[in-house]
Residue, then its C-alpha position, 0 to 999 in steps of 0.5 A: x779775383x785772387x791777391x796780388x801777391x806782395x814779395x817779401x822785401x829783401x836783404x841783401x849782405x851789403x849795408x845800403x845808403x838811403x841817398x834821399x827822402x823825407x822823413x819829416x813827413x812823419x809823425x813820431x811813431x811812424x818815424x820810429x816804425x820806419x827806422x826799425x824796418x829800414x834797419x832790418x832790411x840793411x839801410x844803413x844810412x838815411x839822407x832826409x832832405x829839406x825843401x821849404x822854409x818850413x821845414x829847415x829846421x826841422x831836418x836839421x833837428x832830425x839828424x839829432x834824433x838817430x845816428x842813421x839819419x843824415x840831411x841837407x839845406x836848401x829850397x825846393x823850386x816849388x818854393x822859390x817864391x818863399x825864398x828870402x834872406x831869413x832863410x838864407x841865413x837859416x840854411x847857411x848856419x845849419x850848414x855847418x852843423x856835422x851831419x848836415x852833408x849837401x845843400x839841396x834839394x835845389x833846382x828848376x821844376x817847369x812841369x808844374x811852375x809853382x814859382x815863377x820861372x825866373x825866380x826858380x833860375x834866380x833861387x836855384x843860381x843863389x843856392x849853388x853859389x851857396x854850396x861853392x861857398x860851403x866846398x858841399x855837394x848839391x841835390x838837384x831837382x829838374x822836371x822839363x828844364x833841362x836846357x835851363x837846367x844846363x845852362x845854369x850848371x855850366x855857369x858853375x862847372x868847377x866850382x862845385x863839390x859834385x852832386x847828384x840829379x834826383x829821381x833822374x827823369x829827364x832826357x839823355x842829351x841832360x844826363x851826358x851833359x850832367x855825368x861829364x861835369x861829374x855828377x851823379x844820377x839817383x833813380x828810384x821806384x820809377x825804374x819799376x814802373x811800366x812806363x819808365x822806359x825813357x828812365x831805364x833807357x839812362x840807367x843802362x847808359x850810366x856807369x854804375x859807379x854814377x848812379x845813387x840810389x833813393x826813394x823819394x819816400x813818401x813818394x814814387x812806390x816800386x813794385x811790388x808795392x805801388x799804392x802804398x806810401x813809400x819807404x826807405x826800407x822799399x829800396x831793396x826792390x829799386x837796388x834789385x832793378x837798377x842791377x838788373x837793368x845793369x845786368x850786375x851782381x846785385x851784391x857787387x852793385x851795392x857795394x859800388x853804389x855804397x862806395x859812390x855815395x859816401x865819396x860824394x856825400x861822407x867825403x869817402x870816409x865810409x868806405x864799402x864793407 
């Protein structure tokens, strides 16, 4: 049986931003291993993102470690049963550090109900009025909630600094709902996989000027290297199918998602090359 033959990971002219992923996965090696590789294939920025109680602070310290790396607060869905007024208190005082840039990753997660569902509603509400009181924008997780997802939502429509929704995969009736409030979708290695059509079907329905790109490292591998641990500098390859999908120049894409993500996430200080 012959190798599968792995492409070379492409770098392309424009500098890309890595909109989200979890650097706090790695042990200091790896970290280092990973930063010099993103660096070479053109990542420029990195969002690393928080999710439990427990890992708080240790984003927020990781912003301090390299000047690509950037985070946010919040709790996970998963962890909404971990949520209290500690960690409140913790996420509201790393809010305001500098490079700390959205209060996320935040939402509701049916699919595998690791909390209570109407805790999730209760952490998810708490954590959005958070990110008004703040004027930040939010990361959004949603798996098989999206009526709950945009009930919620519509409870703070024009209260919020905009957002994203991560690893998009839910249905078209959500994105429509979620675009017309003025955010963003991510999409990320699932766009290569063979049954990701539903995924691909919203990406060619969302402007292009609406779409972030991520990882979701160490998660959710493109092709050509599935079965490997995923990371930021992998994201070339989701760039190259979300353009194709759009049927856009790859370079003039990058340069609108680059613009889109500062807006949302660097209040449009860093503008595209």
């Amino acid at each position: 049986m012959s190798k599968k033959i792995r492409r070379e990971i492409p770098c392309y002219r424009h500098p890309i931003i890595e909109s989200h992923c979890h650097l706090d996965y790695l042990d200091e090696e790896q970290l280092a291993d990973t930063l010099q590789r993103a660096k070479a294939v053109g990542i420029e920025k990195i969002i690393t993102i928080a999710v439990s109680p427990d890992n708080l602070q240790t984003v927020a310290d990781l912003t301090n470690t390299d000047s690509v790396i950037f985070g946010t607060q919040g709790i996970h869905p998963h962890e909404a049963s971990q949520y209290s007024d500690a960690a409140e208190t913790l996420i509201r005082k790393n809010l305001a550090l500098e490079r700390i840039l959205a209060v996320g990753e935040i939402g509701l997660d049916y699919y595998y109900e690791h909390s209570d569902r109407s805790r999730q509603r209760e952490v998810f509400a708490t954590q959005l009025e958070i990110a008004a009181d703040f004027n930040l924008p939010v990361v959004i997780h949603t798996r098989e909630a999206d009526e709950d997802t945009r009930s919620i939502l519509r409870e703070f429509s024009g209260r919020l600094s905009g957002g994203v929704i991560h690893s998009f995969t839910s249905g078209i009736h959500l994105a429509e709902f979620c675009l017309a409030e003025g955010f963003y979708l991510g999409f990320n290695g699932i766009t290569t996989f063979n049954s990701a059509d539903n995924v691909r079907d919203v990406v060619r329905m969302t402007p292009a000027e609406r779409i972030l790109l991520e990882t979701d490292s160490p998660y959710l591998t493109p092709v050509p290297y599935r079965g490997r641990p995923n990371a930021p500098f992998y994201l070339p390859f989701v760039a190259e199918k979300v353009a194709e999908l759009k049927g856009v120049d790859i370079e003039e894409f990058l340069a609108t998602v680059y613009h889109s993500t500062s807006l949302l996430f660097f209040s449009g200080a860093e503008m595209p090359r």
